[in-house]
Structures are given as C-alpha cells and as structure tokens.
C-alpha positions, -999 to 999 in steps of 0.1 A, spaced: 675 750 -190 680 754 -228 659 750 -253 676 722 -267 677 705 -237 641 714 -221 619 687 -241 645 658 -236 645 664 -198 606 663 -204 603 628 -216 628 611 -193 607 625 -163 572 617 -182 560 579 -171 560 555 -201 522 546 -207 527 511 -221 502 495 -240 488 458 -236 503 431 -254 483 406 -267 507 383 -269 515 382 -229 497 357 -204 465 373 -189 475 371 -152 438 367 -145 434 338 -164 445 302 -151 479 287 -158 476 253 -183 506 250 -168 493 246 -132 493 207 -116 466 192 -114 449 163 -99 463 151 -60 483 179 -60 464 210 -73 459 237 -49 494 230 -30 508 259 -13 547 263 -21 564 252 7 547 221 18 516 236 29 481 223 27 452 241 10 430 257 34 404 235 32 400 199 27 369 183 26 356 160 53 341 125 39 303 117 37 292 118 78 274 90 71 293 68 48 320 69 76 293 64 101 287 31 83 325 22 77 334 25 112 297 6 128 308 -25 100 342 -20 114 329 -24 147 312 -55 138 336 -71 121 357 -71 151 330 -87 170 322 -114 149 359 -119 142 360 -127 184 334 -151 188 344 -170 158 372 -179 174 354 -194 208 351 -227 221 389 -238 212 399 -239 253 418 -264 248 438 -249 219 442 -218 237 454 -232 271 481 -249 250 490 -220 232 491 -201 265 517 -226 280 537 -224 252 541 -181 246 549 -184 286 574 -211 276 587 -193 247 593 -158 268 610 -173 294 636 -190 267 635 -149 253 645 -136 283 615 -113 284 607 -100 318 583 -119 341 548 -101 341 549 -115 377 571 -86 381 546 -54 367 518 -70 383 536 -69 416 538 -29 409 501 -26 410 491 -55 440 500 -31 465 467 -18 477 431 -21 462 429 17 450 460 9 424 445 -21 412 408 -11 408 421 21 384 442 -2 360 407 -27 360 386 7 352 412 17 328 415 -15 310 375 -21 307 367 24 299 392 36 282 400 13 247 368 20 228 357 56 239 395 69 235 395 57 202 360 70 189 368 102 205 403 100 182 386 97 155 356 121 156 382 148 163 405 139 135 370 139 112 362 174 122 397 189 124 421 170 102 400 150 72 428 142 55 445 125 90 415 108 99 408 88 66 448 79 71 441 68 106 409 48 98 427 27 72 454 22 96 433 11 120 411 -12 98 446 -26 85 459 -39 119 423 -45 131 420 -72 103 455 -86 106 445 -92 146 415 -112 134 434 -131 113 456 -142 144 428 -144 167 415 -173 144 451 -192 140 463 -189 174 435 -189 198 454 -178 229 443 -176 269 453 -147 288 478 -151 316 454 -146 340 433 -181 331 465 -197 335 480 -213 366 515 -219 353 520 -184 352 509 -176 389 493 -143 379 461 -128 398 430 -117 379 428 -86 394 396 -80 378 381 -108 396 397 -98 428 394 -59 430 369 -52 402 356 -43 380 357 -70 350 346 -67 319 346 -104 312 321 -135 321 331 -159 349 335 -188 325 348 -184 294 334 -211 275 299 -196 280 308 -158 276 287 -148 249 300 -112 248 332 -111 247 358 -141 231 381 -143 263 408 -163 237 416 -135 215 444 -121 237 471 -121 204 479 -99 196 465 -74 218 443 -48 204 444 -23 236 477 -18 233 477 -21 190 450 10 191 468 32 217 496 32 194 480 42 166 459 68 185 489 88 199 512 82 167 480 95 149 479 127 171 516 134 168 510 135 130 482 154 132 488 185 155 523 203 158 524 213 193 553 213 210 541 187 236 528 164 213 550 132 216 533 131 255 502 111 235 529 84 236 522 82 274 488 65 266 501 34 249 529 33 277 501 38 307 481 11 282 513 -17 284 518 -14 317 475 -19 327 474 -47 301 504 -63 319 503 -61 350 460 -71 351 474 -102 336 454 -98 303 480 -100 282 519 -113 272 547 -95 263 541 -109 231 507 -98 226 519 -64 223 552 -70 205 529 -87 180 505 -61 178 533 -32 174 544 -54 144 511 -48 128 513 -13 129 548 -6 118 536 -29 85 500 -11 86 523 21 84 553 13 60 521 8 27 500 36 48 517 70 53 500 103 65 495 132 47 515 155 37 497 185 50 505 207 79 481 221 106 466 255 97 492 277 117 515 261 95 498 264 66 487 299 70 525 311 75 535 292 42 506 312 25 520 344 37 553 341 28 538 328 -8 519 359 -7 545 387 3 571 371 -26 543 372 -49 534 409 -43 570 424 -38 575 414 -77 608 421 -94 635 446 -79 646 476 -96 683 478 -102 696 508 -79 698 531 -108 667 536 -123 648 544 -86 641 582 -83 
C-alpha cells in the first residue's frame, strides 16, 4: 500500500456516520396520512385488528330480551282468526299441489315408522330452536363481536318481516288440517309443545306457521358460523337447517312454503346486511406476520455494494 493510496482505501472501508435530517418523517411518529375512521387499524391484506371490542353485555342483554318479546307479542296478536287461518291453510295446500311441490305426506311417511323416529323429531322441534340459537349468539359475542352484531341484525331483520306475515296471513299448520291427511305426531308420540285447542292456547299462537321461523333461524345460524370460523368443515353447520326442514316437515308443522318464504327473508335480510370483513385470528395473525417480516427486511442492497 502506497502512501497515496493508504488514506483513500481508509475512507471507503470507514462506515458513513450520517447525521439526522430534520427534514425526514420521524418513523416514531404517526402517519397524517394513515386512514382513519371504519377502517383504521386494518392489517394489509385483509386482516382484522387483533382486537375488536365486544358491545355493552348488558345493552345486548336488553336488545335480545325485547327481541324476545317482540316475537311473543307479535304471535298472540295474531290469535283468534281460526277461520282465516283454516282458509289460508286450504289454499297454500291448494297452491302447492298446482306448484308441483312434493307432498309432505311423503317426508312424514319417512319418520312414521316406529315411535323412537318420531318422538326425536317432536324433541327436536320443541328443544332445539331457541337454545341453538342463544347458544349462537353468546359464542359469536365472546369470540367474533364484529359477527355477532351482524348476526343479531340479521336475525332481528327476518324476525320482523315474519311478524309482519304472521299478522297478514294467519296460517294453520298442516297438522290442524284434514284435507292434508297429515298426523300430529306431537299429539300421537310426544312430546308437544302446543295446547290441545288452539283457540285457547295462551302461550303459543298455533296460526303463525308462515313463514316458518325454525327453519328461518337455522339458516342464519349455520350461514352465521360459516362466516364466522374458517375451518375446513365448516359448511357441515348447513346440516342443521337441513335436519331442521326435514323435522318441520315431516311433524306436519309446517309447508313447503313456510320455509321457501322464510329463506326469502334471509337472502333479502343478507343482500342490505353483509358480514364483516375480518378474518378469524389464525388468519389474521399470518397477515400480521407477513406485514411484519416485509416491514423489517427494508430495502435490498444492489449486489455491488455488499462486502
């Protein structure tokens, strides 16, 4: 090494101690630039933030009891029409046949073949609507918040439109009709959930069968669930509305129509109510990483200047 050569081999291998600009963005500081509102705290890539705040316990509490109530009081207002509703009932059995819809005669022959079969869809139809769906929704408060204020609307939405109909077309179940043919197998095998005469049944309004509710809630339970959770096995919840069709049908609680009706609701319910955009947390917590690891790698070197 010369002499003339020494120092300017020096400074190429000495680092270049650069000094702060004042002028640059403080990296620490937050970006005026960054979205605010609905959308602050989005992760790249369609994630979710990692936390999302459940509603008020107990303004929920109250939204769902009213809701609750409201559906009560929606059913008895439409009692003491039997007249009405034995018309109406000859006339959707009328109007199905002219459809071309299958007989129920034909699903409720599935289950009349022993007591056993007949007893479970009567325990199914009378246990399982209300707790399934208050279980639904306690589990979407606690592990999905944003899902479960999406689900309650959707369920308050096609709730209300059912009242609506319950009070225009006051309509008997198959079962309290002769022209069908159809057993009341809750009558029969047990057990029943509804009062031997229906003018006098002060708990439940034996008239409101359209649309039907049972099957109205199932659906939005397991399409709620498939939205909600990213398992690979998740389109199985649609077994419950199915297993839910088939008891509602063949118990002769309900028409065909009744449930066509009640889908109806809940396609329009979901075409002005969409679900969130977030993911589950696995989801999420991948996005975040990759976010992460881009954000620390930081710009590449071109090949020549790495030593």
């Amino acid at each position: 090494m010369n002499a003339r050569t020494g120092p300017a081999l020096r400074r190429r291998l000495t680092p270049t101690r650069h000094t702060p600009d004042a002028s640059a963005p403080d990296a620490s500081a937050p970006d005026a630039s960054a979205p605010e509102g609905p959308t602050a705290g989005r992760i790249p890539g369609g994630g979710r933030p990692a936390h999302r705040p459940r509603p008020p316990l107990m303004r929920e509490l109250a939204l769902v009891v009213a809701l609750f109530l409201l559906y009560k009081l929606g059913r008895q207002l439409a009692r003491g029409r039997t007249g009405e509703a034995m018309d109406n009932a000859r006339g959707i059995w009328h109007l199905e046949r002219d459809l071309h819809l299958p007989s129920e005669a034909g699903i409720q022959h599935l289950l009349l073949h022993g007591d056993t079969l007949a007893h479970i869809a009567n325990t199914y139809y009378a246990a399982v609507h209300f707790p399934a769906t208050i279980l639904f929704l306690v589990w979407l408060y606690w592990r999905r918040p944003g899902h479960y204020v999406w689900a309650r609307r959707v369920l308050t939405a096609v709730t209300g439109g059912a009242l609506v109909l319950h009070l225009l077309v006051p309509l008997a179940p198959p079962r309290m009709v002769a022209l069908t043919g159809l057993v009341d197998t809750a009558r029969v095998y047990g057990p029943s959930v509804y009062g031997s005469d229906p003018a006098a049944d002060g708990l439940e309004n034996q008239f409101a069968a359209m649309p039907s509710l049972h099957f109205g809630w199932a659906l939005v339970l397991a399409l709620g669930l498939i939205a909600a959770t990213r398992a690979r096995g998740r389109w199985l919840w649609l077994l419950h509305p199915l297993v839910t069709l088939f008891v509602i049908i063949a118990t002769a609680n309900h028409y065909w129509l009744d449930t066509i009706v009640a889908a109806a609701l809940v396609a329009v319910a979901l075409v002005f109510l969409h679900p969130p955009d977030d993911a589950p947390r696995g989801t999420t917590l991948v996005a975040r990483g990759r976010t992460h690891g881009r954000r620390e790698a930081g710009p590449r070197q071109p090949a020549g200047d790495r030593r």
